[in-house]
C-alpha positions as CSV (number, residue, x, y, z in Angstrom):
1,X,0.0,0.0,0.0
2,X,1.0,3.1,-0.8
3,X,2.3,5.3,1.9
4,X,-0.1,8.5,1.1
5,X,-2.7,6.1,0.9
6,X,-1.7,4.5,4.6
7,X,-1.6,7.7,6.1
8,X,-5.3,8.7,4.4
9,X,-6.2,5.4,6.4
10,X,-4.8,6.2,9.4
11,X,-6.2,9.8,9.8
12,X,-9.7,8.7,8.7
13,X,-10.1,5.9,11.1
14,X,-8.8,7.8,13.7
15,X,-11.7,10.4,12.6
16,X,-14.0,7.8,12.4
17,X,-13.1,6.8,16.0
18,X,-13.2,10.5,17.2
19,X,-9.8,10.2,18.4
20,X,-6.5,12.4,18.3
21,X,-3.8,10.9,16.0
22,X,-0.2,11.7,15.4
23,X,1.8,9.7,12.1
24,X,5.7,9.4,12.3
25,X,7.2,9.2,8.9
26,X,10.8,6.8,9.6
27,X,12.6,7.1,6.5
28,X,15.5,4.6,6.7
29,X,17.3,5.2,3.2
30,X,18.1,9.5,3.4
31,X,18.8,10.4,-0.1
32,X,19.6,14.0,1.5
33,X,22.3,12.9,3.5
34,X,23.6,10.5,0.6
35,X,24.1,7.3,3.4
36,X,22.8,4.5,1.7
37,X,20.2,1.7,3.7
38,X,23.0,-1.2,2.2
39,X,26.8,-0.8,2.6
40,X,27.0,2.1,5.2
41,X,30.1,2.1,7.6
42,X,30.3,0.6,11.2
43,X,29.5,4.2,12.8
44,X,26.4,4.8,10.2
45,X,25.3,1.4,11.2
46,X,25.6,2.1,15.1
47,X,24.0,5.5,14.6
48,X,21.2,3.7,12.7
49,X,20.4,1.4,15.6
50,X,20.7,4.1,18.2
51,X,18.4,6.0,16.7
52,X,16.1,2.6,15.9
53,X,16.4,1.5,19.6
54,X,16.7,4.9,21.5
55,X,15.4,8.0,19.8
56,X,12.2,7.2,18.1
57,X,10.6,5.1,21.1
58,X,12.0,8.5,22.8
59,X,9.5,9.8,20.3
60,X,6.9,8.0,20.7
61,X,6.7,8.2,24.4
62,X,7.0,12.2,24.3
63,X,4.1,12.3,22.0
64,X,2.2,10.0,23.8
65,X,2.6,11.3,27.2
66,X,1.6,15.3,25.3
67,X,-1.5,13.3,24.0
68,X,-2.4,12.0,27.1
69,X,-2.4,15.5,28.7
70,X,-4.5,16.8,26.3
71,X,-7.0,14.3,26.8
């Protein structure tokens, strides 16, 4: 499925339920950055997993706690 059409989903079931909803786009491969998703170096690969393991359920829990707050 097509990730404009996921997010579509997402919001309008989250409508539907009358609930407040926040989407995280994770983009693994950064074109921007030019650090490919195959064949990046042992520090790119370490910085990849931090961020996997550490930052984004970070995230997650910050935006759940503000969500919570509101409610």
């Amino acid at each position: 499925m097509a990730p404009t059409l996921l997010r579509w989903a997402f919001y309008t079931m989250a409508e539907l339920m009358e609930k407040p909803a926040v989407a995280l786009l994770v983009v693994s491969d950064n074109s921007a950055s030019g650090v490919p998703l195959v064949g990046r170096s042992e520090e790119d690969e370490q910085r990849y997993d931090r961020a996997r393991r550490e930052r984004l359920p970070h995230l997650i829990y910050k935006i759940a706690k503000i969500n919570q707050e509101s409610i």
